[in-house]
TORMAR-532034 format. One record per residue (C-alpha): x, y, z; residue in one letter; residue number from 1. Coordinates in pm, whole numbers. Example, Ala and Ser with C-alpha at 12.3 -4.5 7.8 and 13.67 -1.06 7.14 Angstrom:
BEGIN
@c1 1230 | c2 -450 | c3 780 | r A | k 1
@c1 1367 | c2 -106 | c3 714 | r S | k 2
This chain:
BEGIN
@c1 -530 | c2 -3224 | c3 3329 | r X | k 1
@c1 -427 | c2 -3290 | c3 3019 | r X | k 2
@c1 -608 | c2 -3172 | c3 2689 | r X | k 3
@c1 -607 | c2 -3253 | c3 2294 | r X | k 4
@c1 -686 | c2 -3040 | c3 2015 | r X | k 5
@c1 -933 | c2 -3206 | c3 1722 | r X | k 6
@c1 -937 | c2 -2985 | c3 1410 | r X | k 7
@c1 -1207 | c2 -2979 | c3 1248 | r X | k 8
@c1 -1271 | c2 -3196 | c3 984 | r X | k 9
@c1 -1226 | c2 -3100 | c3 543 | r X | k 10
@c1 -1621 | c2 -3051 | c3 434 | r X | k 11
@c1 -1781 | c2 -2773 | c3 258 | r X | k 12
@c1 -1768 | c2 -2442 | c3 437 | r X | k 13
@c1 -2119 | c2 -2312 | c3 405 | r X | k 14
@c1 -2158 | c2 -2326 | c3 779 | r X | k 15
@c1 -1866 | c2 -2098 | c3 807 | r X | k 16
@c1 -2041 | c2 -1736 | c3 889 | r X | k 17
@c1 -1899 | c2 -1528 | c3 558 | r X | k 18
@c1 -1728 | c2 -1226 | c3 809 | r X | k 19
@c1 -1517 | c2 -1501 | c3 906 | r X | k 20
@c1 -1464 | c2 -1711 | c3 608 | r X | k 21
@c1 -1105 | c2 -1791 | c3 539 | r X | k 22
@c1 -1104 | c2 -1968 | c3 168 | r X | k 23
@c1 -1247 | c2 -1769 | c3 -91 | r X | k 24
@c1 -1293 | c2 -1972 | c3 -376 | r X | k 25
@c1 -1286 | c2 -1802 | c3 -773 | r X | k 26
@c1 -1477 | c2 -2010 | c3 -959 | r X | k 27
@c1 -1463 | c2 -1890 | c3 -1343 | r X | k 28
@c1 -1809 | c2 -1831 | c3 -1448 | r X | k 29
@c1 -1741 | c2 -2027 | c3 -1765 | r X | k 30
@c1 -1717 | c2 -2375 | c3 -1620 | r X | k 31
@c1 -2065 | c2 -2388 | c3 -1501 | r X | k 32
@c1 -2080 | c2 -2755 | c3 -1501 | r X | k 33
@c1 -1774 | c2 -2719 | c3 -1136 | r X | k 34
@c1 -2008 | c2 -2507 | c3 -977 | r X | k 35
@c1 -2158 | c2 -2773 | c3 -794 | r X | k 36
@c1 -1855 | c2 -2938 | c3 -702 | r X | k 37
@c1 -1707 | c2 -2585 | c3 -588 | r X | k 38
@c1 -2038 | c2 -2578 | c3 -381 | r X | k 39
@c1 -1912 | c2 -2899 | c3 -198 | r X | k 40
@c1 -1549 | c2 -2826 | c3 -103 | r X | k 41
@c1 -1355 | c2 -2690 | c3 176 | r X | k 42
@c1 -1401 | c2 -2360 | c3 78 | r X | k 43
@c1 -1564 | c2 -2133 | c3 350 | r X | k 44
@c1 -1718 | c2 -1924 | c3 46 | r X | k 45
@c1 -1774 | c2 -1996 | c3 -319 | r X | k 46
@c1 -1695 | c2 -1659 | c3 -522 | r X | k 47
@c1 -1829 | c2 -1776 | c3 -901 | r X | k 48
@c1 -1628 | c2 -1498 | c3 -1138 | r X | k 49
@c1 -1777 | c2 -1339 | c3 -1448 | r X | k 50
@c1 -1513 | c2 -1039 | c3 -1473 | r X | k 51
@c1 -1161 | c2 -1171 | c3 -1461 | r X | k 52
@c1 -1218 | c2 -1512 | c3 -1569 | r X | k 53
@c1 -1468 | c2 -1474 | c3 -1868 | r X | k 54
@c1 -1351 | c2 -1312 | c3 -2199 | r X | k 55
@c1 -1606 | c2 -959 | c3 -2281 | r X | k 56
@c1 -1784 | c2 -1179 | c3 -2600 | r X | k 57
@c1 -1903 | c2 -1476 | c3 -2335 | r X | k 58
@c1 -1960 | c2 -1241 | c3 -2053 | r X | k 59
@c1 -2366 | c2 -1267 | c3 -2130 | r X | k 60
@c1 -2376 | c2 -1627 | c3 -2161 | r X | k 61
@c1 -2164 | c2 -1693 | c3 -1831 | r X | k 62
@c1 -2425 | c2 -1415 | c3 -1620 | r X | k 63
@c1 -2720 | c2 -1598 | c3 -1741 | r X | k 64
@c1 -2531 | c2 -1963 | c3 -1620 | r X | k 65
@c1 -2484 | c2 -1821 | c3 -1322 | r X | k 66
@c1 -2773 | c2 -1641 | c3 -1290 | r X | k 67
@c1 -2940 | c2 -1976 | c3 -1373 | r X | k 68
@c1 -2727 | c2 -2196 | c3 -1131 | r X | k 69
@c1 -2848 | c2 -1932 | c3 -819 | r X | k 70
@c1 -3234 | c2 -1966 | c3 -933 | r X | k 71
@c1 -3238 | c2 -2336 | c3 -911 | r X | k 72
@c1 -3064 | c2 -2429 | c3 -546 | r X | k 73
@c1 -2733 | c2 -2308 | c3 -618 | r X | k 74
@c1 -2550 | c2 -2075 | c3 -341 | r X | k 75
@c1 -2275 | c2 -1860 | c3 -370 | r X | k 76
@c1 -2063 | c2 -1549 | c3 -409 | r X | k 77
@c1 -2029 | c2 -1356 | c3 -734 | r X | k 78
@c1 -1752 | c2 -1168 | c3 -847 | r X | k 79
@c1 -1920 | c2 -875 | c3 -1070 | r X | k 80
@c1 -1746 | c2 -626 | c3 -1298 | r X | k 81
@c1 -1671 | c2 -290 | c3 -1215 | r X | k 82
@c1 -1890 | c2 -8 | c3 -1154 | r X | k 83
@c1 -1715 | c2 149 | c3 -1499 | r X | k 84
@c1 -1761 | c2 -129 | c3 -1663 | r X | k 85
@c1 -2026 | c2 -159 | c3 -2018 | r X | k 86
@c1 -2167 | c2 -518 | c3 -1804 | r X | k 87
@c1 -2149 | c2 -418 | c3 -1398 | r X | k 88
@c1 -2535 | c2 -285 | c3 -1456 | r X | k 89
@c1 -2659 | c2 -629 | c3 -1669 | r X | k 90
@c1 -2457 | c2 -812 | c3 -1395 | r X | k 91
@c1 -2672 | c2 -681 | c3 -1107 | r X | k 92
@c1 -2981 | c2 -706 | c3 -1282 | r X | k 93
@c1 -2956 | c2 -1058 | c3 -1357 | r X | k 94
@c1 -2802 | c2 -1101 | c3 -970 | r X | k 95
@c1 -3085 | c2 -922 | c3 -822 | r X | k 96
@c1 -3352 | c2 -1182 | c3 -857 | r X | k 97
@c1 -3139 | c2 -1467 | c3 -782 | r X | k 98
@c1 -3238 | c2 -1631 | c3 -434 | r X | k 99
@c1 -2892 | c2 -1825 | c3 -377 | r X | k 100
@c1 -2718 | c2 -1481 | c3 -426 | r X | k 101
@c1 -2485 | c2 -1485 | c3 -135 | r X | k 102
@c1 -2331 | c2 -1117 | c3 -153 | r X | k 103
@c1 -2140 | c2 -990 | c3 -451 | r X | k 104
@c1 -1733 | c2 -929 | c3 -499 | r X | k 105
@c1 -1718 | c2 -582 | c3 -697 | r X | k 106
@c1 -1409 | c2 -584 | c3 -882 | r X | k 107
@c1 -1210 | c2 -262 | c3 -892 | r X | k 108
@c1 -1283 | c2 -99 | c3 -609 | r X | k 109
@c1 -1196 | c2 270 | c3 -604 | r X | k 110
@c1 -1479 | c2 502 | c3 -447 | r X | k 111
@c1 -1680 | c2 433 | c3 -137 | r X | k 112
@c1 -1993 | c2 564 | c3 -390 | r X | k 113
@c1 -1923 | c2 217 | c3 -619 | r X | k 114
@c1 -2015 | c2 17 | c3 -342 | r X | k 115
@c1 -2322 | c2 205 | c3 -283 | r X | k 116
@c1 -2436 | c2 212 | c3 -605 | r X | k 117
@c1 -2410 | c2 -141 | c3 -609 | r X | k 118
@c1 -2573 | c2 -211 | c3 -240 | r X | k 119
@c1 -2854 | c2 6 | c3 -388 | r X | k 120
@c1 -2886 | c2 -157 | c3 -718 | r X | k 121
@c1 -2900 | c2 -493 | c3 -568 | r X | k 122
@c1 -3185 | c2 -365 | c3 -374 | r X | k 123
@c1 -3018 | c2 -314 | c3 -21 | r X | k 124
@c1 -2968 | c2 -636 | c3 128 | r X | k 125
@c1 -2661 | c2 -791 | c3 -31 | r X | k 126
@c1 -2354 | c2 -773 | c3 139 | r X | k 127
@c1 -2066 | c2 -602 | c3 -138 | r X | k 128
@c1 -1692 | c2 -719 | c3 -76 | r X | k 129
@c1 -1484 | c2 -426 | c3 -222 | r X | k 130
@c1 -1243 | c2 -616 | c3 -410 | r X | k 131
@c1 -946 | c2 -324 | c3 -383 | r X | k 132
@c1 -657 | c2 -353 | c3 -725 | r X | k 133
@c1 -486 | c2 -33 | c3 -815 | r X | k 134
@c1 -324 | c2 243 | c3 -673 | r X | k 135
@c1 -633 | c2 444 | c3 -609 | r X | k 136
@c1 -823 | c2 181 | c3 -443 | r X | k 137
@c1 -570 | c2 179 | c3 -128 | r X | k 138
@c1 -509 | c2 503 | c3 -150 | r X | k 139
@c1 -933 | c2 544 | c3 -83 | r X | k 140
@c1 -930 | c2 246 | c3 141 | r X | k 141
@c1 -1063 | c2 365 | c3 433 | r X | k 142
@c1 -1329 | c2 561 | c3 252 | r X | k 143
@c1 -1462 | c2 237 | c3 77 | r X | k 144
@c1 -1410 | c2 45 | c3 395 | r X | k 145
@c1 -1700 | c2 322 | c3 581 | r X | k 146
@c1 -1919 | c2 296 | c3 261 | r X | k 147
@c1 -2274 | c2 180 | c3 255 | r X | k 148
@c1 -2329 | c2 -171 | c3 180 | r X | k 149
@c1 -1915 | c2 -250 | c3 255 | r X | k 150
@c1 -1923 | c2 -615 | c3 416 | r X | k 151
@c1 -1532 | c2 -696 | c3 353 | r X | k 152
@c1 -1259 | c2 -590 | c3 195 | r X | k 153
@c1 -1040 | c2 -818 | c3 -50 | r X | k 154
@c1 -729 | c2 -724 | c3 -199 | r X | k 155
@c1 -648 | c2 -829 | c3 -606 | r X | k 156
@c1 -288 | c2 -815 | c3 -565 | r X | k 157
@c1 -220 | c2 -920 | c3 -890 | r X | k 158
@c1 -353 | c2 -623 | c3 -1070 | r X | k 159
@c1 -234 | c2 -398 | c3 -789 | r X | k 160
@c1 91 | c2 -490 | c3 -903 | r X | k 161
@c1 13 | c2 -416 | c3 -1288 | r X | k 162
@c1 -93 | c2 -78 | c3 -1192 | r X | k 163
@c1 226 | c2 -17 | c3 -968 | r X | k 164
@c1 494 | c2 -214 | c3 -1072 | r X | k 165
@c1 568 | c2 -306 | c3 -745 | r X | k 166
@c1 710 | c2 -677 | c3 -679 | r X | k 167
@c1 511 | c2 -988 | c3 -534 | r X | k 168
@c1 744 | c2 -968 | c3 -201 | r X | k 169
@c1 623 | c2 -974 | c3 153 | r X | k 170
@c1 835 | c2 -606 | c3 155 | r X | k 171
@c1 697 | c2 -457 | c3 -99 | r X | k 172
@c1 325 | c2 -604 | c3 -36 | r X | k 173
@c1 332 | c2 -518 | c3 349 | r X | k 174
@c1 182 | c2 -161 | c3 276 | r X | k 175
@c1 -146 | c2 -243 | c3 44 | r X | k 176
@c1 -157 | c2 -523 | c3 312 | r X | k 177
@c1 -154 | c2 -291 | c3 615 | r X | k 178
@c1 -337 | c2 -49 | c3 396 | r X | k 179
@c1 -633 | c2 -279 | c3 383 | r X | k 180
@c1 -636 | c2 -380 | c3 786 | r X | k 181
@c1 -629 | c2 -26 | c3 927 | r X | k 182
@c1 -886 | c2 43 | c3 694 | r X | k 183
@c1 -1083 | c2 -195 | c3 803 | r X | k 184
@c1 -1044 | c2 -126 | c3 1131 | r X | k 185
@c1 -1184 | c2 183 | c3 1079 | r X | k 186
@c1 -1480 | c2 85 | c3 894 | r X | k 187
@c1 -1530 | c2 -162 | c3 1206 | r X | k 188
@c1 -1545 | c2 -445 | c3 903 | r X | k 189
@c1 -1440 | c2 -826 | c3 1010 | r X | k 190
@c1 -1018 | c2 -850 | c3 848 | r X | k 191
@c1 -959 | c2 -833 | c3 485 | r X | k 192
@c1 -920 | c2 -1082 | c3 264 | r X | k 193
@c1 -582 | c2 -1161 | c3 120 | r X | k 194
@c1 -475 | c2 -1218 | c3 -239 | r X | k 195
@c1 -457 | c2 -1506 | c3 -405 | r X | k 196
@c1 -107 | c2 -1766 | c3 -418 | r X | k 197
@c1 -58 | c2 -1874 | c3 -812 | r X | k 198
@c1 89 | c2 -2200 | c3 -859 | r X | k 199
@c1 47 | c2 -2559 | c3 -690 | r X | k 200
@c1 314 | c2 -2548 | c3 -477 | r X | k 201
@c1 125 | c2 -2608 | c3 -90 | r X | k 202
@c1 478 | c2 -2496 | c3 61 | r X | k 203
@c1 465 | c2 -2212 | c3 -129 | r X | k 204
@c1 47 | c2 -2180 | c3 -10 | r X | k 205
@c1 136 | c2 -2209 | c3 358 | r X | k 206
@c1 450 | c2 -1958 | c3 363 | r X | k 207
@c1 218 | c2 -1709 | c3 168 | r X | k 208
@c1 -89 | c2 -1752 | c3 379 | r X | k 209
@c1 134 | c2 -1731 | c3 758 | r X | k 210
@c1 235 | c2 -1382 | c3 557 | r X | k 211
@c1 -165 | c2 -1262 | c3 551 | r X | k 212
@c1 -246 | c2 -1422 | c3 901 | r X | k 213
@c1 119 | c2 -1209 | c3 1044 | r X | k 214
@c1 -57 | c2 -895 | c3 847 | r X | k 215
@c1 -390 | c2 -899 | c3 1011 | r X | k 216
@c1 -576 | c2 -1014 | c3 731 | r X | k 217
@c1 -852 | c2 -1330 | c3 804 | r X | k 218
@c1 -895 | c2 -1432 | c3 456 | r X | k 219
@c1 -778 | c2 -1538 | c3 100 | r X | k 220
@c1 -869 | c2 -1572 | c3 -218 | r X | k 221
@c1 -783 | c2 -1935 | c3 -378 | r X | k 222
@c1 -766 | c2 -2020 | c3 -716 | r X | k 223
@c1 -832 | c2 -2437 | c3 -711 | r X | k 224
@c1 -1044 | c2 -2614 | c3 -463 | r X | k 225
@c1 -726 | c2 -2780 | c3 -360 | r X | k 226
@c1 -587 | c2 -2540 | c3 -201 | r X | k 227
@c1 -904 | c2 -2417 | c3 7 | r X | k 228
@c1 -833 | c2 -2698 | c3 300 | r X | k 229
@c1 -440 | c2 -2542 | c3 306 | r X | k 230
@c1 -566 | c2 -2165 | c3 381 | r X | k 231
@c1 -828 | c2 -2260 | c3 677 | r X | k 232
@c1 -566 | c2 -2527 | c3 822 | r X | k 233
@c1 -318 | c2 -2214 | c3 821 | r X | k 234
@c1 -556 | c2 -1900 | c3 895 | r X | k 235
@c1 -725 | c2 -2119 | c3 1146 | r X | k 236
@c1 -641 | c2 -2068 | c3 1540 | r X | k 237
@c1 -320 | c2 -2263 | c3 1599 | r X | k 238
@c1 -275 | c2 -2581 | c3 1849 | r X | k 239
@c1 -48 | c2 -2367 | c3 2020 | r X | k 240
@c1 -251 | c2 -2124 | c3 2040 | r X | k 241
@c1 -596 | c2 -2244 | c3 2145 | r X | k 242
@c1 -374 | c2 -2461 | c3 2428 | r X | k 243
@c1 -266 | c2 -2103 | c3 2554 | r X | k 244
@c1 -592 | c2 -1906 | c3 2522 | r X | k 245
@c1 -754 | c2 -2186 | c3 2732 | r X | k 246
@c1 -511 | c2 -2189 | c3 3025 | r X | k 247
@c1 -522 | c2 -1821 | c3 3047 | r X | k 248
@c1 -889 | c2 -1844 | c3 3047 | r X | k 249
@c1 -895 | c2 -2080 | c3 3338 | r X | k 250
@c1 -634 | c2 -1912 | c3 3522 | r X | k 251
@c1 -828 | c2 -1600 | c3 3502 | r X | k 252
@c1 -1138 | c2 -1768 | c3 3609 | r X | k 253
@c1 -960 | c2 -1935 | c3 3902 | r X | k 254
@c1 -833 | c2 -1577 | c3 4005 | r X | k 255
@c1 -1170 | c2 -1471 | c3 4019 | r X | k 256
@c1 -1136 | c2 -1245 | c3 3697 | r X | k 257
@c1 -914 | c2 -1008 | c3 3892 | r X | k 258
@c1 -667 | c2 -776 | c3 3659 | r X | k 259
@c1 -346 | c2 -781 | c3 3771 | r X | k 260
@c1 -188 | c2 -551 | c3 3537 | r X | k 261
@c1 -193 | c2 -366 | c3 3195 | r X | k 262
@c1 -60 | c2 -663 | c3 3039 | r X | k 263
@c1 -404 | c2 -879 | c3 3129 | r X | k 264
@c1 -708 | c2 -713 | c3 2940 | r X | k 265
@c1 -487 | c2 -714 | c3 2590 | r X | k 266
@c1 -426 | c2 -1112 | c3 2679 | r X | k 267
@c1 -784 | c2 -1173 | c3 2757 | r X | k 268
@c1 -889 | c2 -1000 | c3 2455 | r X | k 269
@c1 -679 | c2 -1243 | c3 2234 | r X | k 270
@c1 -773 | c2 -1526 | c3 2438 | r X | k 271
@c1 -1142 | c2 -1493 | c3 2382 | r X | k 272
@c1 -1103 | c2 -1452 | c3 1999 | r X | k 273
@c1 -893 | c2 -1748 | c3 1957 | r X | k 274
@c1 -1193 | c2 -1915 | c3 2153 | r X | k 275
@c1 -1433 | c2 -1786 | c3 1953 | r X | k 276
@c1 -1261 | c2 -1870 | c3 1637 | r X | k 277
@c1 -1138 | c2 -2196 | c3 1714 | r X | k 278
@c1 -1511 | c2 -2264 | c3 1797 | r X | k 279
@c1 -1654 | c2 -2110 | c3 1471 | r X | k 280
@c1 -1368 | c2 -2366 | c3 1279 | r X | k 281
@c1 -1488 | c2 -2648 | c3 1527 | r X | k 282
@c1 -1191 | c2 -2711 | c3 1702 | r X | k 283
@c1 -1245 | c2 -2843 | c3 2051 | r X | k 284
@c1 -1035 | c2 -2894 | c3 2367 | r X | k 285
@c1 -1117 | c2 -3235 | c3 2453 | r X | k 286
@c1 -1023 | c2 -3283 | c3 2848 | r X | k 287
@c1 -870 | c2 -3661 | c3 2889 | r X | k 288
C-alpha cells in the first residue's frame, strides 16, 4: 500500500501549541503598525521586542504600543528587558493587565531567581522563556531551566558571542547548543529554542536550522516573517521520516507489540514523536 505525505499548508501558527512552536518571530516593538501582519504569518509564535530592538529614550512609548496592541485583540509573545534592567519592572506592569499576553521572553537570562521574579510579578500564570546570552547564563543553565515559571529556553547567540568572543561556527556553537538541551532535559522543559540566522540568504536559513534540529533544539528565533515558513518546513518531521515512523508503527502492531530486542523501545520512542509531531504540523499519511 502505497502512501503520500501532504505538508501542511503556510498560515499563521497560532494553532501551533507554544512548547512546540518552531518559528519564533522578533517583532521590534517600534513598528507597531506590522504587528498585525506578524500576527498573520507562518510564524508558530509572535515574540513583539521592546529590549533589543527599541533604543532606551522610546522604550516607554513602544511598552505602551504594545501594551495597547494586547488590550484590544492583539496576541502574542513579548520579549522584556532584563531583570537588571532600569525598565524590566515598568515592562511587567504594563504586561500584567494585558489579556492577549501570550508568555514573556526575559532577555538575559542568568539566575533561575530572574525567572521567578518575573513568573511572580506577572502574577503566576505566564509562561517565562529564559532567553540565555552570556557566559553565565549557560554556565547556570540547568539551574534556570528547574526555575519557577521556566516554560522554554532560547538561546541569543549573538550576544553570547559578544560576551565570549567565540565564532558563529557550528564548532564553536555546539557547546552553548548542547549546553541548552541537557539543560533542558533536566528541567523536563519541551527543546530549546535556537538562535536566530542574519541575512536573507534561505540556503544559508536551511543549512543553519538542519544545525539546531542535529543539536536537539525544536525551535528558532527569526528575524523577518519570510523566513518563518523556511524554519517549520526544516524543523518539521521529515518525509523520510514520518514514511519510516509509520511502517515501524504498523509492523509493530502487526507483531502484536512484541519487543524483540534492545534496539525496539528506543525506535518506538522516536516513532511515536515523529507521529505526534508530524500531527501537531498537520502532516498526514494519506493511504492511496
Amino acid at each position: 500500500m502505497n502512501t503520500l505525505i501532504v505538508p501542511s499548508s503556510p498560515g499563521s501558527g497560532p494553532g501551533i501549541a507554544p512548547e512546540l512552536a518552531r518559528s519564533w518571530l522578533l517583532v521590534a516593538a517600534t513598528q507597531p503598525a506590522t504587528f498585525d501582519e506578524a500576527a498573520r504569518s507562518s510564524a508558530d509564535a509572535v515574540v513583539l521586542d521592546i529590549e533589543d530592538a527599541v533604543d532606551a529614550s522610546r522604550k516607554a512609548e513602544a511598552r505602551d504600543d504594545v501594551g495597547r496592541w494586547l488590550r484590544e485583540g492583539g496576541s502574542a509573545w513579548v520579549r522584556v528587558n532584563d531583570v537588571t534592567s532600569d525598565h524590566w519592572a515598568s515592562d511587567l506592569e504594563v504586561l500584567r493587565a494585558a489579556p492577549g499576553l501570550r508568555g514573556v521572553m526575559l532577555a538575559k537570562t542568568e539566575h533561575g531567581s530572574q525567572v521567578t521574579d518575573t513568573f511572580h510579578r506577572l502574577g503566576g500564570g505566564v509562561p517565562v522563556v529564559a532567553l540565555v546570552e552570556s557566559a553565565l547564563g549557560i554556565e547556570n543553565a540547568t539551574e534556570i531551566a528547574r526555575a519557577e515559571g521556566a516554560f522554554r529556553l532560547a538561546f541569543g547567540s549573538g550576544d553570547f558571542r559578544r560576551d565570549t568572543g567565540m565564532s558563529a561556527d557550528r564548532e564553536a556553537m555546539a557547546y552553548p547548543r548542547a549546553r541548552l538541551v541537557v539543560a533542558s532535559r533536566c528541567g523536563d522543559l519541551p527543546g530549546p529554542i535556537d538562535g536566530p540566522t542574519v541575512g536573507t540568504s534561505h540556503p544559508v536559513l536551511r543549512e543553519q536550522s538542519a544545525i539546531t534540529v542535529s543539536m536537539g533544539m525544536t525551535g528558532k528565533l527569526c528575524l523577518s516573517t519570510d523566513q518563518t515558513s523556511v524554519v517549520n518546513e526544516v524543523i518539521s518531521p521529515t518525509r523520510t521520516d514520518v514514511e519510516w515512523a509509520h511502517s515501524f508503527l504498523e509492523d509493530f502492531d502487526a507483531r502484536g507489540r512484541i519487543v524483540r530486542d534492545g534496539s525496539d523501545l528506543p525506535r518506538l520512542g522516536r516513532a511515536r514523536k515523529i507521529m505526534q509531531l508530524a500531527e501537531a504540523f498537520d502532516v498526514h499519511l494519506v493511504l492511496r
